[in-house]
MDTraj code that builds the backbone (N, CA, C; nanometers):
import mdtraj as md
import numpy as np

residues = "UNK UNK UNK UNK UNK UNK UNK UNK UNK UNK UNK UNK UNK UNK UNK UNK UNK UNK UNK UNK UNK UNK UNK UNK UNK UNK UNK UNK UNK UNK UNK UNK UNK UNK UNK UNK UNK UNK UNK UNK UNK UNK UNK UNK UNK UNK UNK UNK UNK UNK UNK UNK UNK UNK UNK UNK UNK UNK UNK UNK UNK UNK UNK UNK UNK UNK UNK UNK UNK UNK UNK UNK UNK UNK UNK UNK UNK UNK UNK UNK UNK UNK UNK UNK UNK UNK UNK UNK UNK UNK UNK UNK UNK UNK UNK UNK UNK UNK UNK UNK UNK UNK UNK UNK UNK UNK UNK UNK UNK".split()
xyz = np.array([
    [-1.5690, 2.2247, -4.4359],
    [-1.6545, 2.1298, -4.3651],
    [-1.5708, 2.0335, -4.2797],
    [-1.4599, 1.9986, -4.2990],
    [-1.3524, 1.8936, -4.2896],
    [-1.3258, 1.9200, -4.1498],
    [-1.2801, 2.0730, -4.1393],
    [-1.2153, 2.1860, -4.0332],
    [-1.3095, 2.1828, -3.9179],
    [-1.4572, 2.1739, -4.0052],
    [-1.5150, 2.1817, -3.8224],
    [-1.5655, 2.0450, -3.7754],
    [-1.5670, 1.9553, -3.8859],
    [-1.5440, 1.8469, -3.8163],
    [-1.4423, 1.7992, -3.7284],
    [-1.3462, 1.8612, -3.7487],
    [-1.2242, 1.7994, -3.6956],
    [-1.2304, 1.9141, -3.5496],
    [-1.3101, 1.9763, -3.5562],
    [-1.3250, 2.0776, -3.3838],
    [-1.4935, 1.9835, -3.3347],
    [-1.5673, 1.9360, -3.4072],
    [-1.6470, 1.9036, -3.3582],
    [-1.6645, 1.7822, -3.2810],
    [-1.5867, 1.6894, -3.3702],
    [-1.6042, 1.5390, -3.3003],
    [-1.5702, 1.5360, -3.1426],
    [-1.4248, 1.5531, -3.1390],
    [-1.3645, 1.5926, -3.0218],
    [-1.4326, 1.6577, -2.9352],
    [-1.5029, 1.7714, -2.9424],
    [-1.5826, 1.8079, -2.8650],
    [-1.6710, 1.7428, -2.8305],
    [-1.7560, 1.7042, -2.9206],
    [-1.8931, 1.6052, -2.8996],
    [-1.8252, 1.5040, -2.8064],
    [-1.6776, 1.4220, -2.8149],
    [-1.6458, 1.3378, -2.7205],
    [-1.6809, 1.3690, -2.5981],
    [-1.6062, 1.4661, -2.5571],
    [-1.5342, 1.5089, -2.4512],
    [-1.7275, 1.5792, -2.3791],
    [-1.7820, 1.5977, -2.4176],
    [-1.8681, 1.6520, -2.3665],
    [-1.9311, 1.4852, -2.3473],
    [-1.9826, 1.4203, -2.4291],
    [-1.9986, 1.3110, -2.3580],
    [-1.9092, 1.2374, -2.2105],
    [-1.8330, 1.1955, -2.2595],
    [-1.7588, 1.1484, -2.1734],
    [-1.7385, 1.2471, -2.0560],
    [-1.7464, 1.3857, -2.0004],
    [-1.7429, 1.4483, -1.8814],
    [-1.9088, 1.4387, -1.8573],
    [-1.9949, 1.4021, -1.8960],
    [-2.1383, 1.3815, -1.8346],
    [-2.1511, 1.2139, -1.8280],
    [-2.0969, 1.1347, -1.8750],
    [-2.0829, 0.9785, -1.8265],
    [-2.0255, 1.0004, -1.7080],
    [-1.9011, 1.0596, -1.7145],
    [-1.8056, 1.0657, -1.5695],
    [-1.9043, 1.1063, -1.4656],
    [-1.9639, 1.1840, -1.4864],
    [-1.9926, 1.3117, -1.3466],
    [-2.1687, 1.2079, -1.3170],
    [-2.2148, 1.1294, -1.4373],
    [-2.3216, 1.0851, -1.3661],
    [-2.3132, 0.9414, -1.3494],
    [-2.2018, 0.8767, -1.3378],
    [-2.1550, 0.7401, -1.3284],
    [-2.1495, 0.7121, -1.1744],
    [-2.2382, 0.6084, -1.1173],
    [-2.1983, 0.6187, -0.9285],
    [-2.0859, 0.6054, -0.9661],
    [-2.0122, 0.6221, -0.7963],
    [-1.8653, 0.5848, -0.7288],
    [-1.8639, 0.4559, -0.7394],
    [-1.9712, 0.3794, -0.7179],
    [-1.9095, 0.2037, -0.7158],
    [-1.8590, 0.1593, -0.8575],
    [-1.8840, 0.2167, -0.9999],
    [-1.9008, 0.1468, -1.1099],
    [-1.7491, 0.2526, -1.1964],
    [-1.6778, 0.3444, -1.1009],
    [-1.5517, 0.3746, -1.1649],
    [-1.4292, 0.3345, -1.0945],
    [-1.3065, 0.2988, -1.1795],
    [-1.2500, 0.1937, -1.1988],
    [-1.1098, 0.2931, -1.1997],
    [-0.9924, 0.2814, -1.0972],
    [-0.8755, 0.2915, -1.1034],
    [-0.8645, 0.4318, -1.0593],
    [-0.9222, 0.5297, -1.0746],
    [-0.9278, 0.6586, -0.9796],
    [-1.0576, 0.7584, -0.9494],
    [-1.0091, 0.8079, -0.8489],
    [-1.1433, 0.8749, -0.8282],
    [-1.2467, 0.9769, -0.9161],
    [-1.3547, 0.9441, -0.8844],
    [-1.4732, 1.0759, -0.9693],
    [-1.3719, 1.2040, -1.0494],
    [-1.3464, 1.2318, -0.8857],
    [-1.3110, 1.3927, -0.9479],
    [-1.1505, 1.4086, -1.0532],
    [-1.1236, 1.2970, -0.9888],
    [-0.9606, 1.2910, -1.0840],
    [-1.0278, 1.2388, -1.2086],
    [-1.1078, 1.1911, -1.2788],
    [-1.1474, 1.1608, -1.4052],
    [-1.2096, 1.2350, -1.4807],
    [-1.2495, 1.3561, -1.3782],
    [-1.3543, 1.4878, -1.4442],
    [-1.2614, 1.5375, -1.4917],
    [-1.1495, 1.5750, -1.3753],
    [-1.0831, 1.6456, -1.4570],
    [-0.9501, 1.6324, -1.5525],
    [-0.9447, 1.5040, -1.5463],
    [-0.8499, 1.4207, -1.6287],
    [-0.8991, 1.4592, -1.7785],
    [-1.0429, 1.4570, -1.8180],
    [-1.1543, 1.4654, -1.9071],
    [-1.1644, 1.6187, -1.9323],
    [-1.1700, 1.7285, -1.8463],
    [-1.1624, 1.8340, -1.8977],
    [-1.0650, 1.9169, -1.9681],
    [-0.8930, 1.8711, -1.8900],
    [-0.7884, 1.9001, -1.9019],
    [-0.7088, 1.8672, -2.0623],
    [-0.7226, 1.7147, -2.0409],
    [-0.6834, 1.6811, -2.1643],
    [-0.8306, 1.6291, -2.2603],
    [-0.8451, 1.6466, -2.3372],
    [-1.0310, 1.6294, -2.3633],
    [-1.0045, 1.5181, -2.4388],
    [-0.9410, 1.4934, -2.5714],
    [-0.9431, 1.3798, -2.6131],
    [-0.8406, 1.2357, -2.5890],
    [-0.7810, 1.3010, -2.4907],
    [-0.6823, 1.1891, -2.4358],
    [-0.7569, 1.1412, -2.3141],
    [-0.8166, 1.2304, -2.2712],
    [-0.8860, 1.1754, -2.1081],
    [-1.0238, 1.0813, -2.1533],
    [-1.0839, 1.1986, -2.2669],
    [-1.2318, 1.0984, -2.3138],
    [-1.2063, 0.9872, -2.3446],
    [-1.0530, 0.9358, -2.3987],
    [-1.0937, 0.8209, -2.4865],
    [-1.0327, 0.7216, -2.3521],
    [-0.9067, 0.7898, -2.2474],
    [-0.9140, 0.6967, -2.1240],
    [-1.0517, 0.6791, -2.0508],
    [-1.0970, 0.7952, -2.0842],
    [-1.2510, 0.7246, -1.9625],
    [-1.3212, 0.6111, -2.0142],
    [-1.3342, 0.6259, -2.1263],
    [-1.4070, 0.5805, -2.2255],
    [-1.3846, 0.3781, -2.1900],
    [-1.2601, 0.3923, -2.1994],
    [-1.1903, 0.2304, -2.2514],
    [-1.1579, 0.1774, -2.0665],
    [-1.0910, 0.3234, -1.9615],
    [-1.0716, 0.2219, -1.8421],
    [-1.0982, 0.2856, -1.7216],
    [-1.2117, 0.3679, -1.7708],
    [-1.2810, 0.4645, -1.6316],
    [-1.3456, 0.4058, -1.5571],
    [-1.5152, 0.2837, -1.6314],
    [-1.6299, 0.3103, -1.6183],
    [-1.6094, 0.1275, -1.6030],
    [-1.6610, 0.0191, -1.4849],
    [-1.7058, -0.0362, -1.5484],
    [-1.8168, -0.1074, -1.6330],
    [-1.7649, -0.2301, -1.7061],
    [-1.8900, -0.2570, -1.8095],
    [-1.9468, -0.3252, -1.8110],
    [-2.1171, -0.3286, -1.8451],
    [-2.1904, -0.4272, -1.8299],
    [-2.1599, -0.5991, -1.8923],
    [-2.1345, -0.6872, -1.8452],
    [-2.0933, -0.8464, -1.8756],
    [-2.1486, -0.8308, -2.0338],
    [-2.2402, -0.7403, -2.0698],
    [-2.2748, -0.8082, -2.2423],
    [-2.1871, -0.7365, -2.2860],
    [-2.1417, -0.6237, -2.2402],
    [-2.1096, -0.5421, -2.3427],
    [-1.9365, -0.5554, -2.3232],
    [-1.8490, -0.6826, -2.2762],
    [-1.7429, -0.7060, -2.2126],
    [-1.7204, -0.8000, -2.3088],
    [-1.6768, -0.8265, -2.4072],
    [-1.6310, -0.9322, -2.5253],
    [-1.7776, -0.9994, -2.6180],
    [-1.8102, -1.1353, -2.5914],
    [-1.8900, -1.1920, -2.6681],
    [-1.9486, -1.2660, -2.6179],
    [-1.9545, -1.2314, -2.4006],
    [-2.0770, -1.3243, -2.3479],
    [-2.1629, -1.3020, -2.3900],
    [-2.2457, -1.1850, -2.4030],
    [-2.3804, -1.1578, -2.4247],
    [-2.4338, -1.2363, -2.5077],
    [-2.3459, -1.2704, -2.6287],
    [-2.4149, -1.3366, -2.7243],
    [-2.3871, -1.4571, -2.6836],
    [-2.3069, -1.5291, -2.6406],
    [-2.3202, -1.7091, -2.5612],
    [-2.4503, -1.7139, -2.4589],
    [-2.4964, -1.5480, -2.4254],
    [-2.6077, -1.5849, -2.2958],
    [-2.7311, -1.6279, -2.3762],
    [-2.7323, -1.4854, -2.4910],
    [-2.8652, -1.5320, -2.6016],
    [-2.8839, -1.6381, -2.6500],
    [-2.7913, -1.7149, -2.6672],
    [-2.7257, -1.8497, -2.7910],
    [-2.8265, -1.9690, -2.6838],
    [-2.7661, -1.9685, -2.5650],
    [-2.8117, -2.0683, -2.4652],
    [-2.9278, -2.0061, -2.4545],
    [-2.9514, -1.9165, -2.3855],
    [-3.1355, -1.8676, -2.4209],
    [-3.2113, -1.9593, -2.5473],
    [-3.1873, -1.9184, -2.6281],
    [-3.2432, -1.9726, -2.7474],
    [-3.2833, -2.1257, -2.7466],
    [-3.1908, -2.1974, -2.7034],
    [-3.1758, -2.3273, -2.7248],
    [-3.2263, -2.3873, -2.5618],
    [-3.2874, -2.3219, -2.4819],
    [-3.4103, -2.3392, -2.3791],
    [-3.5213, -2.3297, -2.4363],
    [-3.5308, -2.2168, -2.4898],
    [-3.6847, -2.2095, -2.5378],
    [-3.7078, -2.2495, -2.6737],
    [-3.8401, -2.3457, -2.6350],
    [-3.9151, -2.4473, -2.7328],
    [-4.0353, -2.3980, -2.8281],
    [-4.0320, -2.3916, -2.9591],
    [-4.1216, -2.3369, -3.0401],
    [-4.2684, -2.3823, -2.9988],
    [-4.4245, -2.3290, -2.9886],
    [-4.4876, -2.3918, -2.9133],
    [-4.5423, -2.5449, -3.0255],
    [-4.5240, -2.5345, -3.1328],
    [-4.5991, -2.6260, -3.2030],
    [-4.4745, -2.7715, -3.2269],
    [-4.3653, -2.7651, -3.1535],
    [-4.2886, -2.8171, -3.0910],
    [-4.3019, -2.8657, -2.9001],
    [-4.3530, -2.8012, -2.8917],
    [-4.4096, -2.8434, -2.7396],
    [-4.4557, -2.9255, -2.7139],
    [-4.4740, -3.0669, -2.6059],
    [-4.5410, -3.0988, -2.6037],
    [-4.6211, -3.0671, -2.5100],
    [-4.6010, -3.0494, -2.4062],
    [-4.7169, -2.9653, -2.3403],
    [-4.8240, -2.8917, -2.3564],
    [-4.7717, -2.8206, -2.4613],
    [-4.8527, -2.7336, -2.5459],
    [-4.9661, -2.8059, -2.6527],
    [-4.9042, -2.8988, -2.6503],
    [-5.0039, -2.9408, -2.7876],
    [-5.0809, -3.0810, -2.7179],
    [-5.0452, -3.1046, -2.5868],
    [-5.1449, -3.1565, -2.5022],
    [-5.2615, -3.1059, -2.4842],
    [-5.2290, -2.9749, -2.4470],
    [-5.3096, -2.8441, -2.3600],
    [-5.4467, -2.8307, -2.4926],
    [-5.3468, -2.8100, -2.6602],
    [-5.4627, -2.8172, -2.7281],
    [-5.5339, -2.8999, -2.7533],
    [-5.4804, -3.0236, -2.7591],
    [-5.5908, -3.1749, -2.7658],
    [-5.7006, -3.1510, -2.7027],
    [-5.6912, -3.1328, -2.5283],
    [-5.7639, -3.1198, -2.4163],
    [-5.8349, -3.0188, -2.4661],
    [-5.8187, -2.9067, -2.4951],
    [-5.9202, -2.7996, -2.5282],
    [-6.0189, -2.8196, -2.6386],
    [-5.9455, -2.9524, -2.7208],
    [-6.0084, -2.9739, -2.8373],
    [-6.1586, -3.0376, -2.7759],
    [-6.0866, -3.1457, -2.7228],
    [-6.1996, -3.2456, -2.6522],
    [-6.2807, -3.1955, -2.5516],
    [-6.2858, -3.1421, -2.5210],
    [-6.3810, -3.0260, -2.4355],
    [-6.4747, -2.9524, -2.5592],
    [-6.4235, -2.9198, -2.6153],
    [-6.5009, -2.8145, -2.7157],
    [-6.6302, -2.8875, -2.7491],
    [-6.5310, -3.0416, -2.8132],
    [-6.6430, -3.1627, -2.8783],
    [-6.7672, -3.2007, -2.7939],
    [-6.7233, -3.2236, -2.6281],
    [-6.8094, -3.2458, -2.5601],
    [-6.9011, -3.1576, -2.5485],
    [-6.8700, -3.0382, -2.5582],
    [-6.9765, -2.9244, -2.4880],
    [-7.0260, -2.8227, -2.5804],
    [-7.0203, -2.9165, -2.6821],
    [-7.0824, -2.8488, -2.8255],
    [-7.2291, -2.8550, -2.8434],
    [-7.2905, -2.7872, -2.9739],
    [-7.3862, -2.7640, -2.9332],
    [-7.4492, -2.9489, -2.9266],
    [-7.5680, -2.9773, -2.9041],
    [-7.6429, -3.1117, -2.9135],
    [-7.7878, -3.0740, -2.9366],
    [-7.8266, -3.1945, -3.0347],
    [-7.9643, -3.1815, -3.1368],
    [-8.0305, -3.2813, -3.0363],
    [-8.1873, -3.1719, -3.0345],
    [-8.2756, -3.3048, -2.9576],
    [-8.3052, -3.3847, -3.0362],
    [-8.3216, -3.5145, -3.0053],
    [-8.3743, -3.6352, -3.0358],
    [-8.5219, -3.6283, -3.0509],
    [-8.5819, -3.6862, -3.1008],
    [-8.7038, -3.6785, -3.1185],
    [-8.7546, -3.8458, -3.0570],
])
top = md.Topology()
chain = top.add_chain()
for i, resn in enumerate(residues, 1):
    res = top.add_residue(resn, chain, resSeq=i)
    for name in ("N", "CA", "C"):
        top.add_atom(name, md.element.get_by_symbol(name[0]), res)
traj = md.Trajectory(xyz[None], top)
C-alpha cells in the first residue's frame, strides 16, 4: 500500500500542478514563461510541481501570510450587532409607535 502511495502522491501533484500551470492567465505567472513552467512541471514532476507550486503562480493577498485574517479582524469590529445598534433600535421604537397608533380602536358609545 506504502509503494503505491509513494507513485501516487507525486503523480496526483504533478498532474495538478501541470493543469494550474496550463490554466493560470499569463498576467498571474511569476518569473518565467507559461510554456517554460509546463514543461519545467512535466520534465521534472516533483521538483517542478513543488517550484510551481511555491514561485510560479501569483497569490491571492489572503492567501499571502496573515492579511486575510487582519482584513476579517477589522471587518468584524465595523460591524455592529443589531440589538447594539442604535439606529436599529430607533427604527424599532418607531415601528412600535406606529403599530400603537394604528391599532385596532373600540367605538365609543
Amino acid at each position: 500500500m506504502l509503494r503505491v502511495l509513494m507513485f501516487l502522491v507525486p503523480l496526483a501533484l504533478s498532474v495538478y500542478a501541470f493543469i494550474d500551470c496550463i490554466s493560470t492567465k499569463e498576467d498571474d505567472i511569476r518569473h518565467m514563461p507559461k510554456p517554460l513552467w509546463a514543461i519545467l512541471v512535466l520534465v521534472f514532476p516533483l521538483v517542478g510541481s513543488i517550484s510551481w507550486l511555491i514561485a510560479g503562480k501569483k497569490r491571492s493577498p489572503a492567501a499571502e501570510g496573515w492579511g486575510g485574517v487582519r482584513d476579517r479582524q477589522r471587518r468584524r469590529q465595523e460591524w455592529v450587532a443589531p440589538d447594539d445598534n442604535p439606529e436599529f433600535l430607533k427604527s424599532l421604537d418607531e415601528d412600535d409607535d406606529k403599530k400603537r397608533d394604528d391599532g385596532p380602536k373600540r367605538d365609543e358609545p
